[in-house]
C-alpha positions as CSV (number, residue, x, y, z in Angstrom):
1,X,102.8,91.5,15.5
2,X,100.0,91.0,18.1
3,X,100.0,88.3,21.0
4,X,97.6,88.2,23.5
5,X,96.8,85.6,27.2
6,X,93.7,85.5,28.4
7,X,93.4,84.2,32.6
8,X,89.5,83.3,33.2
9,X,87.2,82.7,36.1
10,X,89.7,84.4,38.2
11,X,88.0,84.6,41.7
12,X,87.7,88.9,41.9
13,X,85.4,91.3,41.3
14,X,85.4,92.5,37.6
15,X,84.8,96.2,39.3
16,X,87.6,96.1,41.3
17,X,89.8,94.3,39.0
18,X,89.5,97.2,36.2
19,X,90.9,99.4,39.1
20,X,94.1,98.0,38.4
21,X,94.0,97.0,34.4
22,X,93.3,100.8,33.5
23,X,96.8,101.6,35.2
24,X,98.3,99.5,32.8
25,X,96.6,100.3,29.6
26,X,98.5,101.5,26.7
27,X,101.9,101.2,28.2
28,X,105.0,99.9,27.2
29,X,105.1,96.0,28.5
30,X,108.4,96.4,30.8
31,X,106.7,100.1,32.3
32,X,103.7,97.9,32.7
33,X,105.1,94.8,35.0
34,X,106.6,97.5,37.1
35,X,103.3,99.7,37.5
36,X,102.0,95.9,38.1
37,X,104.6,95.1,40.8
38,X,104.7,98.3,42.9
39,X,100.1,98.6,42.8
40,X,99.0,97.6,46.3
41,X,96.0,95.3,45.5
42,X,95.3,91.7,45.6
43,X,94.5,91.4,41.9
44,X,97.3,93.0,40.8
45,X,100.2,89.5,40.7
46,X,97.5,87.9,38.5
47,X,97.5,90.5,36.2
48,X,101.1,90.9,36.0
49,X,101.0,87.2,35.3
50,X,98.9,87.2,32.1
51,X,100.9,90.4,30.8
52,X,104.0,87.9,31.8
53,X,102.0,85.2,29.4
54,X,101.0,87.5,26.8
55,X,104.6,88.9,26.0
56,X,106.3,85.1,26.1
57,X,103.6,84.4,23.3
58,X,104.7,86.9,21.6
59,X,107.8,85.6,21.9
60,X,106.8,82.5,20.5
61,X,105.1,83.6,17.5
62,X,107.8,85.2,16.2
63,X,111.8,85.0,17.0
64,X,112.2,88.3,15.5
65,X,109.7,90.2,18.1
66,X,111.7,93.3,19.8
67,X,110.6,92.5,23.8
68,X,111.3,96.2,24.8
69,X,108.9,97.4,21.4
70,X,105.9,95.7,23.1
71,X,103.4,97.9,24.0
72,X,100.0,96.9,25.9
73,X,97.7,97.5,22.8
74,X,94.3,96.2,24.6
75,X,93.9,95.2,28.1
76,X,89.7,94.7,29.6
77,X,88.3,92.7,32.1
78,X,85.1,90.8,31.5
79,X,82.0,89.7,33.9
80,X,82.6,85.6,34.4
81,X,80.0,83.7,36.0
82,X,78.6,84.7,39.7
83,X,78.5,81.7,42.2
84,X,75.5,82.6,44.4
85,X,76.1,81.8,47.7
86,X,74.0,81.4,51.3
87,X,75.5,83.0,54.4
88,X,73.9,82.1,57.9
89,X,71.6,84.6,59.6
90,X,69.7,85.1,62.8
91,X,66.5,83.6,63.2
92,X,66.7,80.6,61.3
93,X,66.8,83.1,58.3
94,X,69.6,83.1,55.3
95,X,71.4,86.1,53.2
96,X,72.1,85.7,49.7
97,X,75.4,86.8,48.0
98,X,77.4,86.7,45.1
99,X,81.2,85.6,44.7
100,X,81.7,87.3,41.4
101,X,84.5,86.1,38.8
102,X,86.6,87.8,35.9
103,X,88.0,86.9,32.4
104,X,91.1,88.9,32.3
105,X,92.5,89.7,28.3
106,X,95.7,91.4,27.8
107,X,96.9,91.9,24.0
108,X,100.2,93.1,23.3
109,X,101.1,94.6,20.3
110,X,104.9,96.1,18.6
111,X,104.7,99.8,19.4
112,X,102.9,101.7,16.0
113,X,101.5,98.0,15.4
114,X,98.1,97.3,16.2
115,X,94.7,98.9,17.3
């Protein structure tokens, strides 16, 4: 039994966003939300909330789904779309930069189920 929520376009750096996903990788789901909810980094509440999303699907796929069996089977971030972006500079001159976006997948799995 595999369930898995994806969040996309999420507004933070893929690079610094796997910082936090790798923590959680391989897990059990309960072990997970509390690794999620004691890590000290802006990414890490929307993270917790697609695991949060991920183990109610499972949920709803099947009534017969042990909650305290799950285990984080797969968890990666992907590179969404950059919005390039024009900053102000002196001299009548401008600085390009990137405000760079993620597609967070988490995929939970019973434990000795899945990949």
């Amino acid at each position: 039994m595999e369930a898995r929520a994806e969040a996309r376009y999420m507004r933070v750096s893929p690079q610094k966003a796997r910082l936090v996903i790798d923590l959680i990788r391989g897990q059990k789901a309960g072990d997970a939300l509390n690794i999620l909810r004691t890590t000290n980094k802006r990414v890490a509440p929307s993270i917790e909330k697609v695991l949060r999303s991920a183990i109610a699907n499972a949920e709803h796929r099947s009534n017969d789904v042990d909650v305290d069996s799950l285990v984080v089977s797969e968890a990666y971030i992907n590179e969404g779309p950059r919005q390039r972006r024009i900053r102000p500079a002196p001299m009548g001159r401008a600085y390009r930069y990137q405000r760079r976006t993620a597609h967070i997948v988490v995929q939970v799995a019973e434990k000795g189920k899945g990949k």
